[in-house]
Wavefront OBJ file of the C-alpha trace (Angstrom):
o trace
v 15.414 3.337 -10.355
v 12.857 1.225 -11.542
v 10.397 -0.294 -9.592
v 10.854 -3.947 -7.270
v 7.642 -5.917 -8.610
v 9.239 -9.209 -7.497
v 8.424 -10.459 -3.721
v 10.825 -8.172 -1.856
v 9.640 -8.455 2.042
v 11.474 -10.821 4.018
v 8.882 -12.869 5.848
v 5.852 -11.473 3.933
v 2.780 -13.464 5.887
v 4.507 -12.231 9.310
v 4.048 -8.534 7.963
v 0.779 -9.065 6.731
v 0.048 -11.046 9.713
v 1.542 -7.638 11.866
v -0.463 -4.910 9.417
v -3.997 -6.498 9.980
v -2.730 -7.054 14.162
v -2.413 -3.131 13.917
v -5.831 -2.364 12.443
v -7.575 -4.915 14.671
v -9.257 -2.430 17.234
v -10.001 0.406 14.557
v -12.900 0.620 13.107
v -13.243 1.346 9.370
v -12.790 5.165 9.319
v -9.625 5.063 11.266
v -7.893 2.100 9.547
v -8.233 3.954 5.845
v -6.368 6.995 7.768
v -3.637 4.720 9.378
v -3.080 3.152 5.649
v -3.130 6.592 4.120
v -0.683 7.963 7.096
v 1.433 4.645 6.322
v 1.570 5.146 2.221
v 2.573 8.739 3.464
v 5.478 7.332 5.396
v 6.438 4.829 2.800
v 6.511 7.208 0.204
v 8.689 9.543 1.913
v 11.092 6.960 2.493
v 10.914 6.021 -0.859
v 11.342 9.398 -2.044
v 12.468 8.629 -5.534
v 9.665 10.062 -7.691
v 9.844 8.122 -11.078
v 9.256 5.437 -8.681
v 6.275 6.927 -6.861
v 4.782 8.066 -10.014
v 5.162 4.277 -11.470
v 3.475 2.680 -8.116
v 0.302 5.467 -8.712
v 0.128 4.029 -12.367
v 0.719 0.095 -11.610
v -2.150 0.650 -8.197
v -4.442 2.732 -10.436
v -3.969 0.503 -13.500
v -4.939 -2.824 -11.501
v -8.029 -1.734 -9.961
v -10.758 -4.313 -11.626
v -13.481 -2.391 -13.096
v -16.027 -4.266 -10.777
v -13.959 -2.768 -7.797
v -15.300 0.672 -8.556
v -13.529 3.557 -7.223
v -13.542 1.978 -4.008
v -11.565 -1.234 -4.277
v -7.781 -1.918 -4.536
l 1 2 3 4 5 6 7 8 9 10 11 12 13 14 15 16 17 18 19 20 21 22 23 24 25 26 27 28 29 30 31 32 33 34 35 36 37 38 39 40 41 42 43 44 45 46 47 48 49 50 51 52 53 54 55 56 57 58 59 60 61 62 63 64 65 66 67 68 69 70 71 72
């Protein structure tokens, strides 16, 4: 199964809007493990691992090289 690079989340700014509501009283450390613990979760879900293996690529591949190894 290939992977959905079209919009694909039904009310997108209201789950943005609910993702940064759910960081909003962790500080850095513990909002990089909540995303981690959530692309864990997603993943799994996901399961498919052609598909898992294309989002790596595609996230890796459009880091800008000013971003360093930090940036997303």
């Amino acid at each position: 199964m290939p992977l959905i690079r079209t919009p694909n989340i039904p009310d997108p700014d209201g789950f943005y809007e609910a993702l940064i509501d759910s960081q909003r009283l962790l500080d850095d450390t513990q909002a990089e493990a909540m995303n981690a613990r959530l692309i864990l979760i997603l993943a799994n879900h996901i399961g498919d691992r052609a598909v898992l293996d294309e989002a790596l690529r595609l996230a890796r591949d459009s880091q800008r090289p000013d971003e360093g190894a930090q940036g997303c």
